[in-house]
N, C-alpha and C positions, 0 to 999 in steps of 0.2 A: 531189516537190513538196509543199508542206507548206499541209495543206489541212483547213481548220476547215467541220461544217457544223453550220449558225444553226438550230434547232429540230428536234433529232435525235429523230423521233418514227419511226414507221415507217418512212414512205420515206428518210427522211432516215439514217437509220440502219442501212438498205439499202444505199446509196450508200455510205456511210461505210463498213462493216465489207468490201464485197465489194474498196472501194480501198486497203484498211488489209490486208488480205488479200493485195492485189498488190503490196504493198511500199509504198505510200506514206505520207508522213509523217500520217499526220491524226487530226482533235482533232473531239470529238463534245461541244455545246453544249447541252442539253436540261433536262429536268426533274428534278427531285435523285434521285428513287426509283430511275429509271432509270438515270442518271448513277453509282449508288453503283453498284448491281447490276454494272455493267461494268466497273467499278475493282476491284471484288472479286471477280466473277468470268469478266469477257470477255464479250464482247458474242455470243451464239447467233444463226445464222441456220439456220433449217430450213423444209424443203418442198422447193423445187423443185433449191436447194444444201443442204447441210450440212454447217455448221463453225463452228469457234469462232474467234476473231479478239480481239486488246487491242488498241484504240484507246485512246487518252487521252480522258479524259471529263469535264469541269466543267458546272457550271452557270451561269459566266460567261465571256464573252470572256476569253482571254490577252490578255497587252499588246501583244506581238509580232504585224505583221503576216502574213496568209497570205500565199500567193501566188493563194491562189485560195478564195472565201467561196460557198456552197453555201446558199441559202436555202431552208431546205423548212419554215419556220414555217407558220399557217394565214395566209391573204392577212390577217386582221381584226388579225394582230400584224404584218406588216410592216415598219409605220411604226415603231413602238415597237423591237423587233426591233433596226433598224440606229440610231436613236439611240442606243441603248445600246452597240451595237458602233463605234459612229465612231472614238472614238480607236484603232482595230485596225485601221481600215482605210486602209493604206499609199497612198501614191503609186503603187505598181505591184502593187497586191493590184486582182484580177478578181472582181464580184461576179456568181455564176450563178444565177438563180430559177428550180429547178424545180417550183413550185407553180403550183396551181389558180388561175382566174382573170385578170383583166385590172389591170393598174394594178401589178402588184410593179415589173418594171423602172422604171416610170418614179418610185418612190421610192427605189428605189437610183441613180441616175441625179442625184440629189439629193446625191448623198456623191463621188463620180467616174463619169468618164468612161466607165470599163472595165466597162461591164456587158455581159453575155451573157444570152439568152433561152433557155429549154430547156420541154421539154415531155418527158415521161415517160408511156407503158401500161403500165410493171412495177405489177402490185399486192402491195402487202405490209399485214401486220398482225402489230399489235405485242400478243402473246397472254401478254405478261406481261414486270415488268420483266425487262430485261437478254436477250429472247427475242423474236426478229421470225421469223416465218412468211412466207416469200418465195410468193406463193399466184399470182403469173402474170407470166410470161415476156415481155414486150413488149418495144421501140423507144422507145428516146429520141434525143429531134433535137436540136440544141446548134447557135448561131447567135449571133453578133455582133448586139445590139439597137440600132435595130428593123430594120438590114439592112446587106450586107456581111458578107464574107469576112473575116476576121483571124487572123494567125497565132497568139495566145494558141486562140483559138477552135478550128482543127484541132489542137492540141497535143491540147487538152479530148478531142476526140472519140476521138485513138488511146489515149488513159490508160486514160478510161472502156472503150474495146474491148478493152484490155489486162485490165483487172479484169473482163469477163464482161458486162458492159453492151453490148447491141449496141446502136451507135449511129451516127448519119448527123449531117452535117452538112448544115445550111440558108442560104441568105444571104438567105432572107426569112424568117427564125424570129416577125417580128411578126404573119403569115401566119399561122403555126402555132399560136403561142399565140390568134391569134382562134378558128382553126377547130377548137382542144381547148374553149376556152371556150364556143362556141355549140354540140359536143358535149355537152359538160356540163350545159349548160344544157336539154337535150331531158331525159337519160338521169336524171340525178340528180336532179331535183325528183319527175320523175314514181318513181322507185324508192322516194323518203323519204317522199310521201304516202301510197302504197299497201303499203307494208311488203314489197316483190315483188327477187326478185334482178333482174339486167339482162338476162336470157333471156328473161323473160314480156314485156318488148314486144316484143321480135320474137313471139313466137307467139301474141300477143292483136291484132289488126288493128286496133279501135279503136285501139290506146297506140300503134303502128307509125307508124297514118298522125295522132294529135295528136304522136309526137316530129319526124316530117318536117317537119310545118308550124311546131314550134318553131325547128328546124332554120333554116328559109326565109326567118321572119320577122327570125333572127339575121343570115345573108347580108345582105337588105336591108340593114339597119343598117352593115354591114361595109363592102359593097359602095359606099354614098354617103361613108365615109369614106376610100376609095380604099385600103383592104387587099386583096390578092391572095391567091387559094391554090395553093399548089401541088398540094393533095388536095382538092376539092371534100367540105364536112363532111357533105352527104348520102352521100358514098361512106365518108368518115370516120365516121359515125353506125353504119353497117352492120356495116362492118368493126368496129369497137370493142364491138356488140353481140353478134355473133358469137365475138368472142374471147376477151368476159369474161360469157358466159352465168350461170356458175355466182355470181359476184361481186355481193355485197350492195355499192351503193357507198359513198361513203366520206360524202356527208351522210347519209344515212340510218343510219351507223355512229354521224356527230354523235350525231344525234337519237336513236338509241335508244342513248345513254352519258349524254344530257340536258344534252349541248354544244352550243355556238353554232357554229354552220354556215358554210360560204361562200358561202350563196346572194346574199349584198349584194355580191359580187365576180365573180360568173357571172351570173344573172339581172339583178339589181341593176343591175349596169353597163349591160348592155345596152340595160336601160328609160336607164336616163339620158343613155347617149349617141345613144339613139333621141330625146329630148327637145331635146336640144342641137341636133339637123339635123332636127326641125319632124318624125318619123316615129312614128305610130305603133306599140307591140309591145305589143297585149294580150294574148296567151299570156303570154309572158315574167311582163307584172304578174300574170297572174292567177298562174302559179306562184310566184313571188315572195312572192305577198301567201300563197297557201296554207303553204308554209313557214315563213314569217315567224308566221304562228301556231302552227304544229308544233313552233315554239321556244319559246312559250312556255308553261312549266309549269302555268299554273292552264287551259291548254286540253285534255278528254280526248280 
């Protein structure tokens, strides 16, 4: 299958080298430093695999469509992102958003039909160009957006389990991307204010029982707009706590590299679509708004 991924950063580059690994055809989009580093000398994954792998690597779309487009840019380039790639993307090219947050499918969604939702717990980190540190073992869900079975869609999922990825498929993945989102929304505001890996709220009772009720207040919201879960995100909350103890998350990596976040696609959203159905989420703003100045530089 010949398969391009759009912001080959970590994860992205995770994905890419473990399928490029299994034999298939794919083309790595990212940032030039990085992009060079793997043209010259192979893309490294080390930690939990270790191997080297040559993908092809640009800095900009091919002209030729994939068959299958892998977004893992941050949610704040999205838009940007697939403008730029439109003329690549085929009549029968599948585009899959494995990113953070709410809102990516429905701007790919904007370009064709054939979008897919996914959701990812691998953690990876990118410890220098041309070198990703695979740092935790997880589940990813892959699902026809925002619901439905499709066969492009089970292909995805035996590729990816083929390449080392354990993965399941969903045919309510718009379910899943809520209840990763209103995950995130507990675990990664409160990690990026307090500088704390994701183990101290579980074993601090304050942060346990303020992420639960972030948690709650996200459901509400969810729940009036008629999203279903298959995993209730307070059991998703735990579980995820649990499993990524050790894990500094990934805004709070933002923040201390003095990058712009995805809290306006996790938090963010959630205030707005709580505003849109007359609800309020003041956890959410309050985190929202604490972050939102943890972004900005003239604040210590």
């Amino acid at each position: 299958m010949r398969i391009y991924v759009l912001g080959a950063g970590s994860i992205g580059s995770l994905f890419g080298a473990l399928l490029s690994e299994a034999g298939e055809d794919v083309t790595l989009i990212g940032r030039y430093e990085h992009m060079r580093e793997i043209n010259e000398r192979g893309l490294k994954i080390v930690g939990i695999k270790e191997f080297t792998t040559y993908p092809k690597a640009f800095t900009e779309m091919p002209p030729e469509p994939p068959d299958l487009l892998i977004l893992s840019t941050k949610s704040y380039s999205t838009a940007h992102a697939l403008e730029c790639a439109k003329e690549s993307i085929g009549h029968n090219t599948w585009i899959l958003s494995i990113q953070n947050g709410l809102g990516n499918e429905e701007e790919a969604l904007k370009y064709t039909e054939n979008v897919l939702g996914g959701i990812t717990t691998n953690g990876a980190v990118l410890e220098k160009w041309g070198v990703v540190r695979w740092v935790g073992e997880g589940i990813t869900i892959v699902g026809q957006y925002p619901k439905g079975r499709g066969i492009f869609a089970d292909k995805v999922v035996k590729m990816f389990d083929r390449a080392g990825l354990k993965t399941k498929l969903s045919e309510n993945i718009v379910g899943w991307k809520w209840a990763k989102a209103i995950v995130n929304s507990a675990i990664n505001p409160i990690g990026a204010i307090l500088d704390i890996k994701n183990g101290r709220i579980l074993e601090e009772e304050y942060l346990l029982d303020l992420a639960e009720r972030v948690v709650e207040e996200g459901c509400q919201v969810a729940t009036q707009l008629g999203i279903e879960f298959e995993k209730h995100p307070l059991e998703f909350l735990i579980e995820t706590l649990e499993n990524t103890q050790e894990n500094y998350n990934s805004m709070l990596q933002d923040i201390k590299r003095g990058k712009k976040t995805e809290i306006d696609f996790i938090n963010g959203r959630i205030v707005e679509y709580g505003r849109e159905i007359g609800l309020g989420t003041p956890l959410n703003f309050a985190l929202w708004s604490l972050v939102k100045a943890k972004e900005n530089p003239q604040i210590k």
